[in-house]
ZAMARGU-4260 file (C-alpha; in steps of 0.2 Angstrom, whole numbers, plus 5000, padded with zeros to 4 digits):
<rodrens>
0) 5000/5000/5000 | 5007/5018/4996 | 5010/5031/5010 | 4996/5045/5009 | 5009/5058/5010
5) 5019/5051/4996 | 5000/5051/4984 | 4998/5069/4992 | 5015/5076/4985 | 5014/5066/4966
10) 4997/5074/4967 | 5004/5090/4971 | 5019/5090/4959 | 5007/5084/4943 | 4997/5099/4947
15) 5010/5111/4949 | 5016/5105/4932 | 5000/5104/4923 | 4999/5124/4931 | 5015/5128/4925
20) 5014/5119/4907 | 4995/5130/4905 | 4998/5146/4909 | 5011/5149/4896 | 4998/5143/4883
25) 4985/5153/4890 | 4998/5170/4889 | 4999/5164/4872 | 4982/5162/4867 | 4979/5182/4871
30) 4995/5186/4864 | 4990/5177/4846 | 4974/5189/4842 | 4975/5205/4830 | 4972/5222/4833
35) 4968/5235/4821 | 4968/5255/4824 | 4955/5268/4818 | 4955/5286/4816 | 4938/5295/4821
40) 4935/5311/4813 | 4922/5326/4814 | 4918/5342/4805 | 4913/5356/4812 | 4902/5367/4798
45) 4905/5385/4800 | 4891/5395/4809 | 4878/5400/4800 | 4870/5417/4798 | 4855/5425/4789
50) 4850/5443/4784 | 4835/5451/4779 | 4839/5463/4767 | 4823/5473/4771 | 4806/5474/4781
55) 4792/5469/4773 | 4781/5485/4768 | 4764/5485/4760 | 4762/5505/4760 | 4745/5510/4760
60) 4730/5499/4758 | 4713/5501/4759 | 4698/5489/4759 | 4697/5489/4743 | 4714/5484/4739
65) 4709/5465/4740 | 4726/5454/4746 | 4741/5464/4741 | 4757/5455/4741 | 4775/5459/4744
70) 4792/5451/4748 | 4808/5451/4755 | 4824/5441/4751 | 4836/5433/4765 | 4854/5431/4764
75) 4861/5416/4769 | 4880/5413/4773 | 4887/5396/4783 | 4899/5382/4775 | 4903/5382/4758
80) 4892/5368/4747 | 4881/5361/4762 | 4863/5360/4762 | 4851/5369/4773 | 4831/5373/4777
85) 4823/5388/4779 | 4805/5389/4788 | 4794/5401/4795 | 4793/5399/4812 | 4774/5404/4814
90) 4760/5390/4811 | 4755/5390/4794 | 4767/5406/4790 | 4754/5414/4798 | 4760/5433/4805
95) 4747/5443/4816 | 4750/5461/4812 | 4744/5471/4828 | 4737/5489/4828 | 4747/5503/4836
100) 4733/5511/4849 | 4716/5497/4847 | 4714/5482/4849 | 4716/5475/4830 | 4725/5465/4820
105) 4727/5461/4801 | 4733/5442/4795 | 4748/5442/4783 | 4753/5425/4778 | 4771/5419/4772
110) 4779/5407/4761 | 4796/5401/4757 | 4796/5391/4741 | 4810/5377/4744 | 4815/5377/4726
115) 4824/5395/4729 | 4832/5387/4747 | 4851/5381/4746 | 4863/5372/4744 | 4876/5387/4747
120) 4889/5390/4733 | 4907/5388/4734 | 4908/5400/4744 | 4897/5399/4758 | 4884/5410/4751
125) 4865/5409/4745 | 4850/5419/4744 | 4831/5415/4745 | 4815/5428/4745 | 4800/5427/4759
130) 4782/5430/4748 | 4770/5440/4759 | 4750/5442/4757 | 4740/5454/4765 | 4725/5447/4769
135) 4708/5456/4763 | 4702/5464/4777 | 4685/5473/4778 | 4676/5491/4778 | 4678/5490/4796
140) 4695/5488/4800 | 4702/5501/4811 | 4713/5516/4800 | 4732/5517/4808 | 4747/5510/4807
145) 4748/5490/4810 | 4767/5480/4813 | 4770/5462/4818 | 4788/5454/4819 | 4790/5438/4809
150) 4804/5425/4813 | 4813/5415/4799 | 4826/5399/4803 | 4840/5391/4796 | 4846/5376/4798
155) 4861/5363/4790 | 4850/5349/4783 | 4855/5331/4788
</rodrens>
């Protein structure tokens, strides 16, 4: 019969080999897979801008005058050959126009056709026009001087 201490130690010394023998072939394993560097980029567009070359002025109308339309053209400027919207930013391009001293307003709606809208050229630059209508308005409206302040956006297009 073998001594127990004797099993206990062959035990011991075929682990510790099978433990030395694995852990090199484990180091290995992980050393053997690839690895492959990427470069992440980004572009910052250049702010955009727009002007209004002037404020929109029907003059003087009367009842009779029926809807009298007018425009205005904005100037855009932002990073050369990229897309953009435009948009009036009133629900259904719908601008209130508010008498001075009563209580009255007129309705003045306003459109941006998209065909006229971007991209900008080569050099950053384009231009569109904001159509306005007057809406009729009847014998009753209160005479003066009527004003409203209509907001237009820009923005790159994704």
């Amino acid at each position: 019969m073998m001594d127990i201490n004797k099993v206990f130690t062959l035990s011991s010394i075929l682990l510790l080999i099978i433990i030395f023998l694995a852990i090199p072939s484990l180091a290995l394993a992980e050393e053997e897979g690839t690895s492959e560097d990427f470069r992440i980029l980004v572009q910052v567009l250049a702010p955009q801008s727009i002007e209004i070359e002037e404020d929109i002025d029907f003059g003087a109308v009367s009842h009779n005058s029926g809807e009298v339309e007018a425009e205005t053209t904005a100037e855009v400027t932002g990073e050369p050959e990229t897309d953009y919207s435009a948009s009036i930013e009133h629900e259904d391009g719908i601008v209130f126009l508010n008498h001075f001293e009563k209580e009255d307003s007129l309705e003045v709606k306003l459109v941006i056709d998209d065909s006229e809208v971007g991209p900008l050229d080569e050099e950053g630059k384009d231009s569109f026009t904001i159509y306005a209508t007057l809406k009729e308005f009847d014998l009753n409206q209160t005479a003066g001087e009527y004003s409203g302040i209509a907001t237009v956006t820009i923005a790159y297009s994704d």
